[in-house]
Steps between C-alpha positions, in 0.01 A plus 500: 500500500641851390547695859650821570559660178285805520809700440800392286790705610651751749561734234142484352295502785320794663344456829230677373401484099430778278531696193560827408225742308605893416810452805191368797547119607228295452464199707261203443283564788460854413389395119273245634351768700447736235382255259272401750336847598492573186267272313306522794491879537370434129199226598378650772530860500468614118152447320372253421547383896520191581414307876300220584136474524302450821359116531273615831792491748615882519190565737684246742763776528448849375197569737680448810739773373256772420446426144188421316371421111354847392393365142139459501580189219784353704328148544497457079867567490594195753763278296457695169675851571783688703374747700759762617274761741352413798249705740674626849264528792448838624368378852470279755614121337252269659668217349726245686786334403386203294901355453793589717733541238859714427350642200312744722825670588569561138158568419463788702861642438365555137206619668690812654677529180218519325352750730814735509522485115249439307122534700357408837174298305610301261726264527732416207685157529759586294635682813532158661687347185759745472590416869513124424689554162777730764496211687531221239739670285713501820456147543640456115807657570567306845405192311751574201760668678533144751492288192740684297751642712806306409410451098651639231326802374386366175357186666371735781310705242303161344351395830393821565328491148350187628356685821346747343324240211394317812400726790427822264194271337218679547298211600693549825502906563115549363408360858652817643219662345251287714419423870581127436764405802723335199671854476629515829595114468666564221727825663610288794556173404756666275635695803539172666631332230766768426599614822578163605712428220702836581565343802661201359669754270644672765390763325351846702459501888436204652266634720367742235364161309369323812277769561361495159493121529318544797249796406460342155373145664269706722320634269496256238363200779195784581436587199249255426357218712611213325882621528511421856756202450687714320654664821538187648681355223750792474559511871625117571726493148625882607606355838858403371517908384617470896905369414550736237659753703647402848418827640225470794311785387471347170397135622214720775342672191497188330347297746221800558399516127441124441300547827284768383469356139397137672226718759393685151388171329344384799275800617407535060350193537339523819384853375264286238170666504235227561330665170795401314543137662179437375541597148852303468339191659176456306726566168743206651257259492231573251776654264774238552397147716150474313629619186768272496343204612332263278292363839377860653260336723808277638708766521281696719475201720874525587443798706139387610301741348154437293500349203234737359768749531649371174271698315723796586753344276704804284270755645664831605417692811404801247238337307212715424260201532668244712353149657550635817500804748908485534455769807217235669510341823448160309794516311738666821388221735476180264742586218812788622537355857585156337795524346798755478874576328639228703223220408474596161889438464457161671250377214708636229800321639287172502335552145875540298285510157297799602771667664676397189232651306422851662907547524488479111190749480708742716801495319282581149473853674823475644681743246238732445594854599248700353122306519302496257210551670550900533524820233804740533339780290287803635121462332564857361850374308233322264613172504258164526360378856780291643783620272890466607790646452747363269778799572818343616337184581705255278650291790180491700360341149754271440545367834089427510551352172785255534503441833451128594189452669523163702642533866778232431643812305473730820695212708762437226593851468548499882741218489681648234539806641607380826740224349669830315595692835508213714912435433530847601344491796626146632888674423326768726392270787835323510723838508241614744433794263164607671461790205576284260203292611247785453476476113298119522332630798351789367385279175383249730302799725336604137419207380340377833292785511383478156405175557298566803247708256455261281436243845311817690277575133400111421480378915347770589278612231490272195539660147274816593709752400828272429660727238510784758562280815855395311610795432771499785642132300481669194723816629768209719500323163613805326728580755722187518507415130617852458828428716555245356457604143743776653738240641550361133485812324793635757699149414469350883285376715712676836553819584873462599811379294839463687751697427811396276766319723765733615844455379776287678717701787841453475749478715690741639818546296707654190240526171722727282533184272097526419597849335727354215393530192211793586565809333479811700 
């Protein structure tokens, strides 16, 4: 296996890439970045706009921060059309909170902004996009700038053509223009994902990176609900973060962070409105057990509910005109209180061919970053009900495209990645090289948590939603294969090469007779 050839010589190398343009260095983080912020500057704030259109859930979290829908013909633009102003209430907001998430805190920021700038009653969102593109184009440059720091310049410059082709796609950035959670997902799983790798880079302050590490983590695990393993996962595989440095400060900090990240996943999923629970549950069963079962009424029998429940089967807690009341006492006392996450797990883990099955119909949605289920124009740009962008949205295309859609492809990937850095990090483990260790940990930590929404979407909820459920694997996916796409494209698969053997010492004595024959 090729290792450590990311740079080829002493006189080549620069510890950090670049080229030069009109006499001003340019390094590949900073072209990523302005690649970046540019063709999204371009999507989302030149006509025509694009964003994301609302599927129902921006009530969930825009009322609770003093916004409201002030278009009398909101309702017929659900799934079909962006919509880029938003009422703000002018007194007392009667409403509670309906979710406890982090997006509040960057809701209202663009609130103020909004307020200071532009008007104190409407609400544009573009406000709240231009602090998440701030933010993600940020994230680019960490992300680039830890993968490309000991490259060559011309190599560094292709990978950070490849970051913007990737993460530039506006299948990722139109969800800026939305209240959809993916946004802030997308911002700090980056974060994470970056500013641990600068710490395996040795690159920045230590402590500088843990702190973004840490904040990062926080606010991606309360983000949304269904992240709450996320903070777990990234606090036990951080833990080793501790022998990096020997310093005791160092080792405190580190110890308090995987604490606090561990207590964030914990209290998110405690935090679970019983609304919520209710939702996810009925989905997991009448949108995943009975759906994939060929016996429903057997099925149902596993957890000891009613057989006459099977007529729920692929029913949605939305219908219109459903079989049942889904908010009814009947349903809370002889259907909800009989089963949970944990039992539901138990009868997949007996019935291999449906878990079999339903991991399959997950990963068909498992590389979808933009769904198709929602617009990304304004009504007024003129375009049909439900239209989408296709503006710098060729990667998003192709990877929905060619993608292979069984799971087996999802677990051979994973092997292959980790069979790539694992001779690394075993050299690592026996030099005791805690830093060096970081690299597999933090593609571990990613993949980990992208699995755990594709286990949190399909447990937990069935396919109700799926495509939008995996967006966090989706986002890990395109994470990893990126570094490692990097590693080959920067000729190595380690970040360190040693140094050329210093010549022999000799011994003390009389060396005029090296000097004849050497001109003066």
């Amino acid at each position: 296996m090729i290792d450590n050839l990311e740079t080829t010589s002493a006189t080549s190398v620069q510890t950090r890439p670049g080229i030069r343009l009109a006499g001003i260095r340019i390094t590949p983080a900073f072209a990523a970045a302005f690649g970046v912020l540019l063709v999204t500057v371009i999507a989302l704030f030149t006509a025509p706009y694009v964003g994301m259109a609302d599927n129902g859930d921006f009530y969930r979290i825009i009322y609770s921060n003093g916004l409201y829908f002030n278009l009398p013909d909101y309702d017929s633009q659900y799934f079909g059309y962006f919509v880029k102003q938003f009422g703000i209430f002018q007194y007392f907001n009667e409403n509670s909170t309906m979710v406890v998430s982090s997006q509040s805190l960057f809701i209202k920021l663009a609130l103020h902004l909004n307020q200071l700038l532009f008007s104190k009653e409407v609400f544009d969102i573009r406000f709240q996009a231009a602090i998440y593109t701030v933010l993600y184009v940020a994230a680019v440059y960490l992300l680039v700038e830890a993968i490309t720091l000991k490259m060559s310049p011309k190599r560094g410059m292709a990978v950070a053509a490849l970051a913007v082709f990737i993460f530039g796609d506006t299948g990722y950035t139109a969800y800026f223009n939305s209240f959809f959670g993916e946004s802030l997902v997308m911002v700090t799983m980056m974060l994470v994902f970056a500013s641990w790798l600068l710490i395996y880079r040795k690159r920045y302050n230590d402590y500088a990176m843990l702190a973004v590490l840490l904040v990062s983590t926080l606010i991606l695990t309360t983000s949304k609900q269904q992240n709450a393993p996320v903070g777990m996962v990234i606090a036990l595989l951080s833990i080793p973060l501790f022998w990096v440095r020997r310093d005791k400060l160092f080792r405190t900090v580190t110890l308090l962070s995987a604490g606090l990240m561990m207590f964030a996943g914990i209290a998110t999923y405690l935090n679970i409105s019983k609304e919520f629970v209710n939702i996810n549950q009925y989905h997991a069963m009448t949108r995943g057990v009975l759906m994939e079962s060929e016996n429903p009424e057997k099925a149902l029998q596993n957890f000891g509910i009613n057989e006459q429940f099977a007529i729920l089967k692929s029913n949605t807690y939305y219908d219109q005109y459903g079989t049942v009341d889904v908010k009814s006492d009947l349903l809370e006392k002889e259907f909800y209180s009989r089963y949970g996450f944990v039992s539901i797990l138990k009868y997949y883990m007996t019935h291999p061919d449906q878990l079999g099955s339903i991991l399959d119909t997950a990963a068909e949605s498992a590389y979808t970053i933009k769904p198709a289920a929602m617009g990304n124009y304004e009504k007024s740009a003129g375009k049909e009900f439900r239209a989408q962008s296709h503006f710098f949205s060729l990667y998003s295309s192709l990877k929905e495209e060619l993608a292979p859609r069984p799971f087996a492809f999802i677990l051979l990937w994973m092997a292959v990645i980790i069979g790539v850095y694992m001779p690394s990090f075993v050299s690592a483990v026996r030099a005791r090289d805690f830093r060096g260790m970081q690299r597999l940990l933090v593609i571990l930590a990613t993949m980990l948590a992208g699995l755990s929404g594709i286990v949190v979407s399909i447990i937990g909820a069935g396919d109700a939603d799926i495509a939008k459920h995996e967006f966090l694997f989706t986002l890990a996916f395109d994470l990893i294969t990126f570094q490692a796409v990097a590693s080959v494209i920067g000729r190595g698969l380690s970040a360190k090469k040693p140094l050329p053997a210093a010549p022999p010492v000799l011994p003390a004595g009389d060396y005029s007779s090296l000097n004849k024959g050497v001109g003066a």
